[in-house]
N, C-alpha and C positions, 0 to 999 in steps of 0.2 A: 459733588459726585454726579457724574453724567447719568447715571442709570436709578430711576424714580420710580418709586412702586406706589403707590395708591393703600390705602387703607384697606380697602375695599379688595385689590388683589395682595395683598396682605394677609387677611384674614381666610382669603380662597386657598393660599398656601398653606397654615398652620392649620386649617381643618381638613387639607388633604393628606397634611403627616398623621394627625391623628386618628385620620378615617385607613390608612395606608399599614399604621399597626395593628389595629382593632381587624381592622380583615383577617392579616397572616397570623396573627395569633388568633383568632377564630377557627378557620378553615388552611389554614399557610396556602395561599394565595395571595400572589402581589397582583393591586387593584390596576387596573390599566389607566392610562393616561385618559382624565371625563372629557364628554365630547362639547364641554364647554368653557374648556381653557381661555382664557385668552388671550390672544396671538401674541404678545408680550413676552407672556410666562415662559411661554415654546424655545426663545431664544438662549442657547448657549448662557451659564450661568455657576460658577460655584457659589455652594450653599451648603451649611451646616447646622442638622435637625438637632436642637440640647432637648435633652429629658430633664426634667426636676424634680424629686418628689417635694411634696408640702408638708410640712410639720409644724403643727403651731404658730402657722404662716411664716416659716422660716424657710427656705426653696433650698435643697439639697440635691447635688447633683447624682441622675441617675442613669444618664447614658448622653453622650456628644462624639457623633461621626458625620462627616460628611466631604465635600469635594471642593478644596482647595482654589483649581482651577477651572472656567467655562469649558468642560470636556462635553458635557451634554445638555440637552432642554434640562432646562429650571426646573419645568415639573417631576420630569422623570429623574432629576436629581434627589431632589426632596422624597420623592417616593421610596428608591434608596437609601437614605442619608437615613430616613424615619426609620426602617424596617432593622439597621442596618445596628444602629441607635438604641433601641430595644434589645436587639437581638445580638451583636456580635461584638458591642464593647468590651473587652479583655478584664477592664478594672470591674465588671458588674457583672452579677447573676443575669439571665433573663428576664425580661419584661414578665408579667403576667397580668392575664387578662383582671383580674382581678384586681391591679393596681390602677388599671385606666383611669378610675374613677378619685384619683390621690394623685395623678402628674400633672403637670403643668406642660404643654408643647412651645418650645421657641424656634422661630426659623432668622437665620442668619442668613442677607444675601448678599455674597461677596463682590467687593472689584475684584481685578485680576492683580494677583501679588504683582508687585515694582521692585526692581533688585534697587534697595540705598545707595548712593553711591559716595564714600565720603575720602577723604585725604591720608586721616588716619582713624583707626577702632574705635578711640575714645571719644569722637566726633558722634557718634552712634546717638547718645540720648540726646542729645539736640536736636536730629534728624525726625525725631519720633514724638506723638502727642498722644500722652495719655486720656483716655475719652473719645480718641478718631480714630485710633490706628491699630490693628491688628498685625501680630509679627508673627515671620516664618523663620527658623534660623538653621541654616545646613552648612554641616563641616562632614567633606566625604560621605559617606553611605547614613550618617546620621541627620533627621530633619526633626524639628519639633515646629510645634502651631498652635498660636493663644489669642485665640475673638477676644474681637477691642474690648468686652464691657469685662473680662475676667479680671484688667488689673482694674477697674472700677471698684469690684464685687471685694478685691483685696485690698482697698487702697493703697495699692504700688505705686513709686512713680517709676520713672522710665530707665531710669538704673537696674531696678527689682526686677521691671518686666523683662529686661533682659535677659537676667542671670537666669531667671525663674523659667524661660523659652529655652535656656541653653538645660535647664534640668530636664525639658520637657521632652527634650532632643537625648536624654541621654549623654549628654556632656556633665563636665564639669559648669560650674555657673557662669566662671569667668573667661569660657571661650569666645565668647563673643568680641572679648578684645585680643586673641590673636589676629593675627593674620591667616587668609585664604579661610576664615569663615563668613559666610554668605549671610545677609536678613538681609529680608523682602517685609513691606509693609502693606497692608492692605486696607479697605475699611466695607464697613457693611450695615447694610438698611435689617433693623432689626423687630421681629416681630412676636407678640406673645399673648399668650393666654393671660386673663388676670385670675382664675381660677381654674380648676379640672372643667373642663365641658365649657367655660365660662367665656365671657367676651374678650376680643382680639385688640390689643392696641402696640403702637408703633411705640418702641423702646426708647427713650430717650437716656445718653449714658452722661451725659455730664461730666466728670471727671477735672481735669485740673486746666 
């Protein structure tokens, strides 16, 4: 993977998502880009802020939005993606300031989706590794998107992750093997809290 983040701006990201909600659910202000980014961060970048709540040290998901492709700076993606995360996930109530202290923050930073290119559909799990790869899959007006470490969390393999991406799209499962449906793969530097408020380390997803 061409594009390398450092621990160090790592951890500048997932305390700017968590500093990012804790504003707009304070005052609903969105914090502006700090004036000591580093030039890195600034660069065109998709990334996707996941919420988690903790339970019994069990991590339950409780908000994941974010931006697919490099449409804008990294940081002011994440700023978004956090606010956005909290606040405007469909599947989830509101954030509340209240729960701060019970989530966990992860920031995902994406390559840029690669459309697969294979002979025929069935060729698809080959193409794919579960543990590196996250999948986009669009058939017409429908699109679904599942960060690589999701079929970790589930142990899928690459069969599953498929069907599972075409549920995620709003298809049937087994769309993925017609024809004229599209997956894109992508993959991403992943980062997180080990506890609420807690220390930042670089995700390692293992997988198969």
């Amino acid at each position: 993977m061409q594009f390398e983040l450092s621990l160090k701006e790592g951890k500048f990201l997932v305390e700017l998502a968590r500093k990012a909600v804790e504003e707009y659910l304070q005052n609903r202000k969105r914090i502006k880009i700090p004036e000591n980014t580093p030039e890195k961060l600034l660069q065109p970048c998709g990334v996707f802020v996941t919420i988690n709540s903790l339970r019994n040290g069990e991590k339950e998901l409780r908000g994941c939005i974010g931006y697919p492709y490099p449409e804008n700076p990294l940081v002011e993606a994440v700023i978004d993606s956090a606010i956005s995360s909290a606040t405007q996930d469909p599947r989830f109530y509101p954030l509340s300031l209240r729960e701060l202290d019970k989530v966990v923050f992860e920031v995902s930073v994406l390559t840029p989706p690669e459309l697969i290119r294979i002979e025929k559909p069935k060729d698809y799990p080959k193409k794919i590794k579960v543990g590196t790869d996250g999948l986009i899959v669009e058939r017409g007006p429908f699109k679904g998107l599942l960060l690589p470490q999701v079929p970790v969390e589930w142990e899928w393999d690459e069969e599953e992750f498929l069907c599972q991406c075409c549920i995620k799209a709003g298809l049937p499962p087994d769309n993925w093997l017609l024809e004229g449906t599209k997956v894109y793969k992508f993959q991403a530097i992943i980062f997180e809290e080990e506890k609420p408020r807690g220390e930042v380390r670089l995700k390692a997803l293992g997988g198969k």
